[in-house]
Biopython code that builds the backbone (N, CA, C, O; Angstrom):
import numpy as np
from Bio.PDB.StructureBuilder import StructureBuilder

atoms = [
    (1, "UNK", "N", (-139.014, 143.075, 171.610)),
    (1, "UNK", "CA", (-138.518, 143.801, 170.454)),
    (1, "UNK", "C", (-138.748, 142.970, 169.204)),
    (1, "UNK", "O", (-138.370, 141.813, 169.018)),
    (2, "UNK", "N", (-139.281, 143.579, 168.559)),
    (2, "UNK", "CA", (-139.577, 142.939, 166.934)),
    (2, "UNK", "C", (-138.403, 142.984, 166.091)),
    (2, "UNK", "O", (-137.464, 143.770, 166.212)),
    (3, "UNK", "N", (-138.543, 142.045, 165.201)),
    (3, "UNK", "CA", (-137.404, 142.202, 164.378)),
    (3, "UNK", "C", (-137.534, 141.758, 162.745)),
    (3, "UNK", "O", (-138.566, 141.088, 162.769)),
    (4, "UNK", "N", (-137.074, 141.761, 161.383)),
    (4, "UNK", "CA", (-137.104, 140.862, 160.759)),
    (4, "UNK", "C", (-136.664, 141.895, 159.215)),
    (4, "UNK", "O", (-136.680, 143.126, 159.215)),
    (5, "UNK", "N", (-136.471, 141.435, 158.575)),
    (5, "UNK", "CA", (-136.126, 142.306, 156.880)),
    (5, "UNK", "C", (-137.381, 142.150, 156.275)),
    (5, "UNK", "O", (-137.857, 141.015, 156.292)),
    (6, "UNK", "N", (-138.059, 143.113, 155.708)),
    (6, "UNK", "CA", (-139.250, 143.399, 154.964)),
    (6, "UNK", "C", (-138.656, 144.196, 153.645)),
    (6, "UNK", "O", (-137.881, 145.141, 153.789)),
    (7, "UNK", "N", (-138.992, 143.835, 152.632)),
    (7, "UNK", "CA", (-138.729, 144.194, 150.900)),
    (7, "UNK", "C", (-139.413, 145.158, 151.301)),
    (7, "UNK", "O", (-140.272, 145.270, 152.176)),
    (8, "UNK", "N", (-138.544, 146.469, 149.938)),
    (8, "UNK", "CA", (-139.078, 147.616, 149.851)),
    (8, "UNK", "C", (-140.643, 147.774, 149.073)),
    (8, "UNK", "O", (-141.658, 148.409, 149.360)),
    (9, "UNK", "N", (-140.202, 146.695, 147.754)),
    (9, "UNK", "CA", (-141.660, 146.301, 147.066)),
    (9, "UNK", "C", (-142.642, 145.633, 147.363)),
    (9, "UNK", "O", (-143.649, 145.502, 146.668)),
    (10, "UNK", "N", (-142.391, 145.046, 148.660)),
    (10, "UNK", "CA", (-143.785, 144.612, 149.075)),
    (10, "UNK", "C", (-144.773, 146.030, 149.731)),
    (10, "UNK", "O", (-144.508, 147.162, 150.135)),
    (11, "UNK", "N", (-146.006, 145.204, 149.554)),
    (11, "UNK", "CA", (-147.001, 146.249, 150.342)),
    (11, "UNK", "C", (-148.297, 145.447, 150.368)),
    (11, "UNK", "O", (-148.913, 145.067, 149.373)),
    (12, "UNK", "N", (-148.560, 145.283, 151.388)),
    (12, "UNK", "CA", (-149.795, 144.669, 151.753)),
    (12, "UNK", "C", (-150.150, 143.088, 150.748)),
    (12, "UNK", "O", (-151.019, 142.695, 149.970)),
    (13, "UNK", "N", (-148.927, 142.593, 151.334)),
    (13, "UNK", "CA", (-148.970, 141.001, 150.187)),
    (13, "UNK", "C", (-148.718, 141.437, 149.013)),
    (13, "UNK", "O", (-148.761, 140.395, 148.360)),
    (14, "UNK", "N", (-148.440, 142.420, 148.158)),
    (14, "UNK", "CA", (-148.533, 142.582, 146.860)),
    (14, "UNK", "C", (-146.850, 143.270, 146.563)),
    (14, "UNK", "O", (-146.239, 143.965, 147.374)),
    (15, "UNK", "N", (-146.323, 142.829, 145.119)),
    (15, "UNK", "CA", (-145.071, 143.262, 144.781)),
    (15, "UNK", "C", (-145.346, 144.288, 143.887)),
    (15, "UNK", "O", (-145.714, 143.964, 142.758)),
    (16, "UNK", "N", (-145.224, 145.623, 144.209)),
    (16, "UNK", "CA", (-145.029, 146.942, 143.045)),
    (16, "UNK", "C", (-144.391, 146.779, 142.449)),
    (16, "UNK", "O", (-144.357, 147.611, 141.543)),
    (17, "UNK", "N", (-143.336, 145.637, 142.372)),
    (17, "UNK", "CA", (-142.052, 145.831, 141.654)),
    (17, "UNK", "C", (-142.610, 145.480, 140.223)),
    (17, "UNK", "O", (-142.547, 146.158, 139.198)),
    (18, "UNK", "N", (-143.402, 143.736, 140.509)),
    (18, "UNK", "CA", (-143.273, 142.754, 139.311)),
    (18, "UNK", "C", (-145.042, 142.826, 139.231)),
    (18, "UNK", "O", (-145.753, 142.062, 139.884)),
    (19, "UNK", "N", (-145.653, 144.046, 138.169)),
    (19, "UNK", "CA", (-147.136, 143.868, 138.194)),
    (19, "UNK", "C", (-147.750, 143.939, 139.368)),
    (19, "UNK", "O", (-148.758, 144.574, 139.058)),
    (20, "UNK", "N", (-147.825, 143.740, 140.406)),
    (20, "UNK", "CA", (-148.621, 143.528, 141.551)),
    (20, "UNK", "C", (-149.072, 142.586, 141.551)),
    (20, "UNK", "O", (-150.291, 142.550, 141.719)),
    (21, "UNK", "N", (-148.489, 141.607, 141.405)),
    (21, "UNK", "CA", (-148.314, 140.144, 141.423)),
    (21, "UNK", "C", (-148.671, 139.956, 143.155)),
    (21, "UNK", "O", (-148.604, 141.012, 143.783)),
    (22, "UNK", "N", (-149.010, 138.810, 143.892)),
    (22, "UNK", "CA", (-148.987, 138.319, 145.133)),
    (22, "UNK", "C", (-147.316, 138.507, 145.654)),
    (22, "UNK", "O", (-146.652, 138.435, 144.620)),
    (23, "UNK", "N", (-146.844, 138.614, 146.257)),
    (23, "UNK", "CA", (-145.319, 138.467, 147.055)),
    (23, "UNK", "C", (-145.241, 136.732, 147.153)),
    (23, "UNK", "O", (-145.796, 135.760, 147.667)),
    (24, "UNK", "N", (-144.331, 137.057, 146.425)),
    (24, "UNK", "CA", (-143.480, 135.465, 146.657)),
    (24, "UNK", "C", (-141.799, 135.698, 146.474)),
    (24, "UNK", "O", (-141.175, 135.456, 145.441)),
    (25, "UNK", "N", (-141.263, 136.198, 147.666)),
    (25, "UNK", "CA", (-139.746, 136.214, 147.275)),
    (25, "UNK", "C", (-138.984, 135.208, 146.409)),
    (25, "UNK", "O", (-139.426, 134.086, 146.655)),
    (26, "UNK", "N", (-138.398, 135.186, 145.854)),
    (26, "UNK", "CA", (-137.303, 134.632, 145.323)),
    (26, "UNK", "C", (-137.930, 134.417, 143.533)),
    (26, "UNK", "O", (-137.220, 134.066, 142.590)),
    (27, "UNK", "N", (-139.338, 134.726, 143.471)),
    (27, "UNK", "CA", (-139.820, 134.664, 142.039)),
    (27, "UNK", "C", (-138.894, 135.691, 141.044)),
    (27, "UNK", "O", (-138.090, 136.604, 141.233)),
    (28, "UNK", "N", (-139.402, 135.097, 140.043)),
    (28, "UNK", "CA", (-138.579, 135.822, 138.654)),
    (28, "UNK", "C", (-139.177, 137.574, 138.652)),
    (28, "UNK", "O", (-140.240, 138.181, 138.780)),
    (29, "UNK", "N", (-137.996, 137.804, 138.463)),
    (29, "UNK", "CA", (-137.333, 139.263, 138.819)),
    (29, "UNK", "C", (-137.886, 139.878, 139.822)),
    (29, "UNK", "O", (-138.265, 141.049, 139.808)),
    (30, "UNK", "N", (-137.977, 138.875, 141.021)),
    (30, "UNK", "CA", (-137.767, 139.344, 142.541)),
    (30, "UNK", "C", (-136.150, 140.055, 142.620)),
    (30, "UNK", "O", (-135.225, 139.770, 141.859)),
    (31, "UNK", "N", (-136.112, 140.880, 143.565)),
    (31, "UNK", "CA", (-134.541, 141.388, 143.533)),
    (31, "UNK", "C", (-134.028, 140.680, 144.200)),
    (31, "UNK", "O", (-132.808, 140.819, 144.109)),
    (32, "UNK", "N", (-134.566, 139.299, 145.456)),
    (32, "UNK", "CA", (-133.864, 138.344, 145.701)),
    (32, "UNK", "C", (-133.221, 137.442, 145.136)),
    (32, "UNK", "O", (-132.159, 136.947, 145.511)),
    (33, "UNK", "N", (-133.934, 137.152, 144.067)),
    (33, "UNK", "CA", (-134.178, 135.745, 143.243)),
    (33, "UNK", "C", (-132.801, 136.083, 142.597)),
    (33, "UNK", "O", (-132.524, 137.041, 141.875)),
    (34, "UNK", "N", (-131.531, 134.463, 143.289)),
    (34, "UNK", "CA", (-130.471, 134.281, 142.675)),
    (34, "UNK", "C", (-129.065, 134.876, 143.626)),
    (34, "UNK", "O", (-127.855, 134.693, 143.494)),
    (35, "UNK", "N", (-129.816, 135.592, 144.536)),
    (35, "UNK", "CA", (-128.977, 136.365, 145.407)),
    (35, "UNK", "C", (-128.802, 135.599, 146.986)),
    (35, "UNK", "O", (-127.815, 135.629, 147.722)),
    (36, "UNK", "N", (-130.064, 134.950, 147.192)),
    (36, "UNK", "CA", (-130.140, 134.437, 148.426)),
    (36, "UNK", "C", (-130.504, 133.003, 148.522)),
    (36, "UNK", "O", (-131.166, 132.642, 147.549)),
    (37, "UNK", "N", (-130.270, 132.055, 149.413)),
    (37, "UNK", "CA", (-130.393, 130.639, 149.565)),
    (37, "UNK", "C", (-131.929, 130.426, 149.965)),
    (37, "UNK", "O", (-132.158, 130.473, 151.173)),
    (38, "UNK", "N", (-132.832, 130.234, 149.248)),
    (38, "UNK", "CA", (-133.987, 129.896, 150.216)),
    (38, "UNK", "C", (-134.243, 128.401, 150.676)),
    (38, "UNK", "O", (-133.753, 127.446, 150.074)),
    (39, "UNK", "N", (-134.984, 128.291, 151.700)),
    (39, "UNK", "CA", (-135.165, 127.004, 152.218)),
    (39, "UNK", "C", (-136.372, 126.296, 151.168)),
    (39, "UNK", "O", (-136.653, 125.128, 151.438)),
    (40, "UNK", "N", (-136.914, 126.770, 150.292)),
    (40, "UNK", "CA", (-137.765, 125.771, 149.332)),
    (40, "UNK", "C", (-137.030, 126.254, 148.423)),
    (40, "UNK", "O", (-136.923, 127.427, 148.066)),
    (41, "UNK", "N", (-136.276, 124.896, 147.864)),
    (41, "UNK", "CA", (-135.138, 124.702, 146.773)),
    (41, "UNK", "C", (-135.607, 125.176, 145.472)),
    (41, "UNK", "O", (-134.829, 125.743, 144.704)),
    (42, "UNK", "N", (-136.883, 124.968, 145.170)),
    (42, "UNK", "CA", (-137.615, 125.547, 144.287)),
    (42, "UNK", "C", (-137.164, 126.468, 143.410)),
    (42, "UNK", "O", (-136.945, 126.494, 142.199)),
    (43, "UNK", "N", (-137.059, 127.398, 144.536)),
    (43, "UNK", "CA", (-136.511, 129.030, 144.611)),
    (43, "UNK", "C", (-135.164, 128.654, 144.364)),
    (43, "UNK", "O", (-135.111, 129.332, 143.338)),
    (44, "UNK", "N", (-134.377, 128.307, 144.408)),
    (44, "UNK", "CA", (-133.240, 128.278, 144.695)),
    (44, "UNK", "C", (-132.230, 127.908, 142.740)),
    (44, "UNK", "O", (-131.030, 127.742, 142.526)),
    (45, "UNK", "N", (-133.283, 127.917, 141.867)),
    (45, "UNK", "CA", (-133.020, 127.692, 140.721)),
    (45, "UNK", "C", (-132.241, 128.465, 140.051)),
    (45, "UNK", "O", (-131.335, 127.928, 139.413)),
    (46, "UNK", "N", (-132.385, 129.913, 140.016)),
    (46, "UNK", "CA", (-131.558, 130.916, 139.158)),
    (46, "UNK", "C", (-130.517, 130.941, 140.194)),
    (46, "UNK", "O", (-129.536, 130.682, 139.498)),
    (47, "UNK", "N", (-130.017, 131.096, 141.534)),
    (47, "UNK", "CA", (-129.158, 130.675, 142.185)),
    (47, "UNK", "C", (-128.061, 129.705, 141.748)),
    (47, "UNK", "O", (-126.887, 130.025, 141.562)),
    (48, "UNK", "N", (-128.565, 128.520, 141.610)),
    (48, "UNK", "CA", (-127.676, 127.694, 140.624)),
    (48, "UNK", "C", (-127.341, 127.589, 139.784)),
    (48, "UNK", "O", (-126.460, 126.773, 139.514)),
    (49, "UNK", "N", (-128.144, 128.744, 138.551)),
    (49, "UNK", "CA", (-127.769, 128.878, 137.470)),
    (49, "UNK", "C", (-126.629, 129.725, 137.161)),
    (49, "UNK", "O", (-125.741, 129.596, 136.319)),
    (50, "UNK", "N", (-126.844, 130.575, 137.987)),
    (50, "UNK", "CA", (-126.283, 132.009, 138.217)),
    (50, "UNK", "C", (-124.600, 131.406, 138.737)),
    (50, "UNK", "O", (-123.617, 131.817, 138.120)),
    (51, "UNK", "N", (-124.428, 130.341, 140.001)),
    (51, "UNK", "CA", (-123.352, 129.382, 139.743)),
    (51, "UNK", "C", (-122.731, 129.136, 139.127)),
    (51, "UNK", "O", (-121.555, 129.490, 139.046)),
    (52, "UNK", "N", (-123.531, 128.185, 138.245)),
    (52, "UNK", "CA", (-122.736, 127.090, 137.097)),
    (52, "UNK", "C", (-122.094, 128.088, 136.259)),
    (52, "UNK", "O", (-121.225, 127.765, 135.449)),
    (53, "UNK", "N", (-122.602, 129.653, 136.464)),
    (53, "UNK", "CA", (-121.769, 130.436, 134.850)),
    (53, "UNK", "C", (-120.602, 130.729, 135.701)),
    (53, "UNK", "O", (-119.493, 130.850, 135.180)),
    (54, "UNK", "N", (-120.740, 130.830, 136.744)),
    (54, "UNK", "CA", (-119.393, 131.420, 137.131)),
    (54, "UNK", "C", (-118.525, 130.470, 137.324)),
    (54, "UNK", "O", (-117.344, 130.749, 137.116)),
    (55, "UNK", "N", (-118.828, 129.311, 137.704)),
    (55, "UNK", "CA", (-117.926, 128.011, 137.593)),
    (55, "UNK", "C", (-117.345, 128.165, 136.432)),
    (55, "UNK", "O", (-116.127, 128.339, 136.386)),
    (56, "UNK", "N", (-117.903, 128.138, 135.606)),
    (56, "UNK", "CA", (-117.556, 127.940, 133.320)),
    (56, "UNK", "C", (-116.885, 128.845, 133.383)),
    (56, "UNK", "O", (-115.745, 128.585, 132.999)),
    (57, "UNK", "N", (-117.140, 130.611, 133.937)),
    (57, "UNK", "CA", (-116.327, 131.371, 133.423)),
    (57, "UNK", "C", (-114.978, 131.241, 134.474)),
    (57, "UNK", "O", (-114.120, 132.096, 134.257)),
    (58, "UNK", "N", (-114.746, 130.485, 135.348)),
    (58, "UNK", "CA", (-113.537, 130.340, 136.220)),
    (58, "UNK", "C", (-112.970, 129.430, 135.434)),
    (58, "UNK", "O", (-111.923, 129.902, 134.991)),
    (59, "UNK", "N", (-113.098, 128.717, 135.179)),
    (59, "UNK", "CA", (-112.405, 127.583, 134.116)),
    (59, "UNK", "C", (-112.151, 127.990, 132.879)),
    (59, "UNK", "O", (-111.084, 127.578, 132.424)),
    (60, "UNK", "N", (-112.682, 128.553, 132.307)),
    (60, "UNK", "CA", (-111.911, 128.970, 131.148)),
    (60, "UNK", "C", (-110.923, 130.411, 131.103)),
    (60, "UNK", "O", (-110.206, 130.809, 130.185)),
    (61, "UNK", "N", (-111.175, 131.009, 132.434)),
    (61, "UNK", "CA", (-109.820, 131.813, 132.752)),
    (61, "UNK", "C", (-108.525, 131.118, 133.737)),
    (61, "UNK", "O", (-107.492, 131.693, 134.082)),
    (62, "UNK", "N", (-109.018, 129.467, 134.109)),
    (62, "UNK", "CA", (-107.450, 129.144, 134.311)),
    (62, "UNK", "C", (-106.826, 128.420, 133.379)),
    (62, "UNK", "O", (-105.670, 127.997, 133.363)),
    (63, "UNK", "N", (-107.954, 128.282, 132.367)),
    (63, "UNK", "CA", (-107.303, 127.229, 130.748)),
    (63, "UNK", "C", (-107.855, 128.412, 129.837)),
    (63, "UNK", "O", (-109.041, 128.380, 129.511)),
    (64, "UNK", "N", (-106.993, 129.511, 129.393)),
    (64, "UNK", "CA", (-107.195, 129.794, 128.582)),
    (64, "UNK", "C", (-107.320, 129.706, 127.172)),
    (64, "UNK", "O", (-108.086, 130.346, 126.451)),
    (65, "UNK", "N", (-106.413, 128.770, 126.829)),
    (65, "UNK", "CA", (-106.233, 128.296, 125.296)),
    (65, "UNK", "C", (-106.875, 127.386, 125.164)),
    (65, "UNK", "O", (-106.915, 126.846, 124.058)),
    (66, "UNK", "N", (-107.664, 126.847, 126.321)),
    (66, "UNK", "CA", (-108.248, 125.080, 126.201)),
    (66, "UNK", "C", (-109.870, 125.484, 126.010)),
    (66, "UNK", "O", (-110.434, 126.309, 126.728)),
    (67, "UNK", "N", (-110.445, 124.830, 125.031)),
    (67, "UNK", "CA", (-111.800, 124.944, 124.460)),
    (67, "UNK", "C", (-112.330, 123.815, 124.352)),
    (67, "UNK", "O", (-111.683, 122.946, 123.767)),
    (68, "UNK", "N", (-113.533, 123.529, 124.832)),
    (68, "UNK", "CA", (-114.370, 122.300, 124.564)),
    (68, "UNK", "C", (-114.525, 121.923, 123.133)),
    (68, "UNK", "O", (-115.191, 120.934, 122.824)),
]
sb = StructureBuilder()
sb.init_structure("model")
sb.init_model(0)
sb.init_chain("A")
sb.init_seg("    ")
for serial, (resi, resn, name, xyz) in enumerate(atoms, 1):
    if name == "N":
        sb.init_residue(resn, " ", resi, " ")
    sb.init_atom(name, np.array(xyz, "f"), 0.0, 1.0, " ", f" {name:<3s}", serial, name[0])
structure = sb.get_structure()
């Protein structure tokens, strides 16, 4: 039995989504990219970015009056 998750925008190596660019998940405005952990950290950039805001915005809703 086969198995595995295949993107809707791929098609034959190519992304309909972003130009028809080559497929490279986790690239900029992949619908992965930022959503999922990939194993080449690379990828893994808007992920962390996407983080750090929510860290900032958790902290300044348990210090509300407190401003850098």
């Amino acid at each position: 039995m086969a198995g595995g998750w295949g993107c809707p925008h791929e098609a034959n190596d190519i992304c309909t989504k972003i130009n028809n660019l080559p497929c490279d998940p986790g690239m900029k405005g992949c619908v992965l990219a930022g959503r999922f952990v990939f194993a080449n950290q690379d990828k893994n950039q808007r992920l962390r970015e996407k983080q750090a805001r929510n860290e900032s915005d958790s902290e300044e809703t348990d210090n509300p009056g407190m401003h850098p």
